[in-house]
Each structure stands twice: as C-alpha cells, then as structure tokens.
N, C-alpha and C positions, 0 to 999 in steps of 0.2 A: 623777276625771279632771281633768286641767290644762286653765287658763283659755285661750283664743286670746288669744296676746299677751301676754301674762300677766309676762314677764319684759325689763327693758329690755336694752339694748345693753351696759350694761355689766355686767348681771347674770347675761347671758350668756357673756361674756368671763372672768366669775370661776368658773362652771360649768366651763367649757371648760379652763381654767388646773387647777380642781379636776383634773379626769380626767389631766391629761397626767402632773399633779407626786403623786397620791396613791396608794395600792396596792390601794385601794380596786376596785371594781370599777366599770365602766360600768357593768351593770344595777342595782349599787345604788346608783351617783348619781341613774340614773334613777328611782330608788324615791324614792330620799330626797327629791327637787326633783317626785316629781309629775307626771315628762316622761317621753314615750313615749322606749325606747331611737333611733330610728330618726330623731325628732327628733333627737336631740342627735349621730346623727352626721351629719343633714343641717349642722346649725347646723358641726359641726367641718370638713366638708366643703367649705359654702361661705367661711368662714373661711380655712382652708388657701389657697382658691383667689384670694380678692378682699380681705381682710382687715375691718377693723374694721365698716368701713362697712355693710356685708352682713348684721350684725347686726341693723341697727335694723328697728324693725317695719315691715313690708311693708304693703301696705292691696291689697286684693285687687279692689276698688270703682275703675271708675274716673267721675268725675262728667263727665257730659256738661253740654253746652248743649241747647237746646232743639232748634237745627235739627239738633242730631247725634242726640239721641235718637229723632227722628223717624222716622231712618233705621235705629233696631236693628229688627229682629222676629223675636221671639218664639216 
C-alpha cells in the first residue's frame, strides 16, 4: 500500500502525462507506481478541472489557535 503523500506535484504530473501519452493501461500504472486506480483518476480529474496547482499535497489538519480550539467538541 502507497504512502499518504507520498508523491510531489510534479511526480504526479509525470504519472498523469504517463497514462495520457502510453498504451499501457491505467490499472497497471496504477500497479506499477503503488497507487490506488481511483486515486489517480481523482488526481487526473482534479487536474483536468483547476490544473497544476491541485496537485500539490493537501494537509487535511487544520491548526487552530487556542481560543478556536476551545470551541471544537468532540
């Protein structure tokens, strides 16, 4: 199983460029790279839509301050 994150922005972009330009198949890029099929066509998906940028890794965390964390519950 692939790492979270595991690929940068632009190592994604050559993934992506892989599948478009080879005859190869999606499910064995996804073999070959380690990445869920379903991954890689969010990744082409949101690509398609917003481009480069969309790529870079996401952080799913976001840090609070004090007086905001106060206010999550759990």
């Amino acid at each position: 199983m692939s790492k979270i994150n595991q690929y940068s922005a632009a190592e994604k972009l050559v993934i992506l460029q892989e599948i478009e330009t080879s005859q190869t198949t999606l499910l064995d890029i996804a073999k070959k790279y380690d990445i869920n099929k379903s991954t890689l066509l969010n990744w082409r998906h949101r690509y398609e839509l917003n481009g480069y940028k969309v790529l870079e890794n996401r952080t799913h965390y976001k840090n609070y301050s004090d007086g905001e964390q106060s206010n999550i519950h759990w």
